[in-house]
N, C-alpha and C positions, 0 to 999 in steps of 0.2 A: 504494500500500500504506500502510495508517496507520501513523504514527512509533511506537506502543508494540509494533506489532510487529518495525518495526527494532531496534527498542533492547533485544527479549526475545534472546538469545543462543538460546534454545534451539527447537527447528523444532516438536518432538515433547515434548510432556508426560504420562506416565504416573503421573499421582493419584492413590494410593492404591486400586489397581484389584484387587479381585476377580470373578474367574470360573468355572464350568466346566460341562460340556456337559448335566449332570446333577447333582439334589440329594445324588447319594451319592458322586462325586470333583469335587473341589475342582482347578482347571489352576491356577489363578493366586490368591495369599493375598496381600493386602492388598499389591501390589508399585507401586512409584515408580521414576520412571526420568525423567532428561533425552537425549533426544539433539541437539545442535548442529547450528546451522544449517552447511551443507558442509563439513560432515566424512564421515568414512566410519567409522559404528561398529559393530565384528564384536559380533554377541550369540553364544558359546559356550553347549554346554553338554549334557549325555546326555540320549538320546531320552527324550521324554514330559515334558519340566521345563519345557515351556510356550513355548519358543521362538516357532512358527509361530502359534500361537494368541495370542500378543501382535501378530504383524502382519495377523490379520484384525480382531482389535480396531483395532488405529491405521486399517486399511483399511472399519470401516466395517459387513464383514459379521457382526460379532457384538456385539451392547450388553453390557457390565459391567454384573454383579450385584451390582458395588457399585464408587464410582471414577467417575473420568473419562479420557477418552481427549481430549486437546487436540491442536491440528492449526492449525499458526501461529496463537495465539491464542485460534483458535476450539474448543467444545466440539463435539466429536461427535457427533451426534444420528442415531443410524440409524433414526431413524422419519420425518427430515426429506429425502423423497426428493430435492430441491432442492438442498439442500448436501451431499448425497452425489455427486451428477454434480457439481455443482461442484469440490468437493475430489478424485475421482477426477480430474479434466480435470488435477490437477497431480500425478497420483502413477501411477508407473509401478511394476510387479510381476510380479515374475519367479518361478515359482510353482514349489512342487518338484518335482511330474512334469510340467513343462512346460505344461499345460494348451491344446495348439494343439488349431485344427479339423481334423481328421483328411480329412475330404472336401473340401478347400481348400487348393489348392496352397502352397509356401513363402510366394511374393511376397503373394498375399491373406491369409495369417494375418499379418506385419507391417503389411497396408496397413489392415487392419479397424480398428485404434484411430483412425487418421488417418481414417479416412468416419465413424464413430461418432461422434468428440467432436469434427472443423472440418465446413469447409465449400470444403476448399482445391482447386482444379481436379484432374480425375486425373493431370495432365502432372508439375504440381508432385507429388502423393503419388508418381506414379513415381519418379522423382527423391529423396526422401526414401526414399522403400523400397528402396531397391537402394543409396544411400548407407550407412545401418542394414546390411543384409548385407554390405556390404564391411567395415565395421568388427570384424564377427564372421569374416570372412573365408568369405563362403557367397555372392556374388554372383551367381557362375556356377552355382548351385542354385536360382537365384530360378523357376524351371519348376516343378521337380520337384513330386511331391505324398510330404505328409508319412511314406505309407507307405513311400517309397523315397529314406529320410535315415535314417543310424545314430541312435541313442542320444544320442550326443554330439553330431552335429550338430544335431538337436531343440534340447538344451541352449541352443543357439548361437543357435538361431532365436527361442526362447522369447526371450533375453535382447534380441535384435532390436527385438524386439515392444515387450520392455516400455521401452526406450528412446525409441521411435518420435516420442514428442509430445514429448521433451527435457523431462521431466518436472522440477520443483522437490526432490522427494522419489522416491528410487529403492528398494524393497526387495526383497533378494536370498534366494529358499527356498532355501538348498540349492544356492549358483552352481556348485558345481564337482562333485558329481556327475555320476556318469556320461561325465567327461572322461578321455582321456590326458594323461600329463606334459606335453604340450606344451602342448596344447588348455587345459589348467588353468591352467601360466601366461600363457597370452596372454589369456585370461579374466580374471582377477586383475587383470593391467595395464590392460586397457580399463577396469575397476570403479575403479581409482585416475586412470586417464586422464579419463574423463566424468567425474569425481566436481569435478577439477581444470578442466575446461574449462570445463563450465557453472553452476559453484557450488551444485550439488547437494547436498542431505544423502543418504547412502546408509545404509542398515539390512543388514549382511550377517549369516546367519541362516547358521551352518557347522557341522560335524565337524571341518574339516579347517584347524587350528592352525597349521602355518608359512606358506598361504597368507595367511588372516585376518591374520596377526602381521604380515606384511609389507607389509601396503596398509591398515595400520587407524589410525587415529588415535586412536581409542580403542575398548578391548575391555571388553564385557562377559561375567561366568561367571555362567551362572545353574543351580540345583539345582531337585528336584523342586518343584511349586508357584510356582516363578520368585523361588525366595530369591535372593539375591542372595550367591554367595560372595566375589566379587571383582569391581572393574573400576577402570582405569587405561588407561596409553599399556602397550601391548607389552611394553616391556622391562621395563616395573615387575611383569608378570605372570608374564613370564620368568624372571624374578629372586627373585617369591615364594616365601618360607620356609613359606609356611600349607600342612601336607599335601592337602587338598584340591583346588588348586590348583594345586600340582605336579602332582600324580597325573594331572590332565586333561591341563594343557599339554605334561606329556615322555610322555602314552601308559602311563603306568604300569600295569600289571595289578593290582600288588596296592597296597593304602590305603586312606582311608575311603568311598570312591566303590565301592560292590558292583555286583558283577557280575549279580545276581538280582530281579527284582520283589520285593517282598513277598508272603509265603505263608506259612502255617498251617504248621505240623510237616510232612515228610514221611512222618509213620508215620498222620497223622492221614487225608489222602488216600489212601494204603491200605490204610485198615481194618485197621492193624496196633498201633492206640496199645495200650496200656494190658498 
């Protein structure tokens, strides 16, 4: 690995990046972001503020309409299909409705990364695959096909999968969805446990606050657009006097964070103004 990349502290550089899916909504307004090489950093924040759409950016499948998406060093280039397999070969993802093969048993949706990106005998991918599912705790499912695994174990398998190649960089849609209290902490702890074993950077992408808080090294809050309301360590966020930022972290109903899209009068929708 070349020395400036040693000596760059940060894994993931977000440049001054705008996007969005269309000329008439804007996802993402001119946002910067570092995240640290192994750490583990929760990005917060209410649906639609750009969350998941920054990690298809870092992942590749969507170019910035203005900005750069960096990736150890290198710039992103999603039109260079060459260093997209490359940089995927280090980046594992965990997607928010799981994204498995449906007509592929448990053990072949985690074995499919390991024959896509090596070349390593099937004895050895066995061995790897059923390793992966004991660590999610699904071993003895390794048969099953994925119409006959709950919700949560999906979850489980998805996260499996996206482990499988011991990725450099891990990012998580949505890890704890669709889990029980249990299933969610032992989720969490794996996400702090890999994160610690193989010096990963991990990107968790959540709702869900005291998990995040508890395995994060550092948190970001992001608002519509992907403004940036706050980030720090945990407790610094926990601790924040800024109401916006209360309001997300203690669950508050009412503050400056609304409850409603934006919308026109409702006397104007029906035909009742004036």
């Amino acid at each position: 690995m070349p020395r400036h990349r040693l000596s760059n502290p940060n894994f993931i550089e977000i440049d001054h990046v705008t996007f969005g899916y269309d000329s008439s909504r804007t996802i993402l307004s001119d946002v910067s972001l570092n995240f640290q090489r192994g750490k583990v950093t929760a990005i917060l924040g209410g649906s639609g503020c750009g969350k998941t759409t920054l990690m298809r950016l870092i992942g590749g499948v969507h170019r910035p309409s203005s900005g750069r998406i960096v990736f150890d060093g290198e710039v992103v280039d999603t039109r260079n299909a060459e260093q997209l397999f490359r940089m995927r070969r280090r980046l594992g993802m965990l997607f928010q409705f799981g994204a498995l093969f449906t007509d592929l048993t448990v053990f072949e949706n985690v074995a499919f990364p390991l024959r896509e990106h090596t070349t390593l005998p099937e004895d050895m991918i066995r061995d790897m695959v059923l390793m992966k599912l004991n660590a999610v705790g699904l071993r003895g499912a390794a048969g099953l096909r994925i119409s006959e695994v709950s919700g949560g174990m999906a979850r489980r398998i998805a996260l499996a999968r996206a482990i499988a190649l011991d990725p450099e960089l891990i990012m998580y849609d949505e890890p704890f969805a669709g889990l029980d209290l249990i299933s969610m902490g032992v989720a969490a702890k794996l996400i702090r446990t890999l994160n610690d074993a193989t010096g990963a950077t991990s990107l968790v992408v959540s709702h869900d606050v005291p998990e995040c808080m508890a395995i994060s090294d550092h948190v970001v809050l992001l608002a519509n657009q992907g403004r940036i309301v706050a980030q720090g360590t945990p407790d610094e966020l926990m601790a924040s006097t800024d109401p916006e930022t209360r309001q997300f972290v203690r669950g508050e109903p009412d503050g400056p964070v609304k409850f409603h899209y934006p919308a026109q009068d409702m006397a104007v929708d029906f035909g009742v103004a004036g």
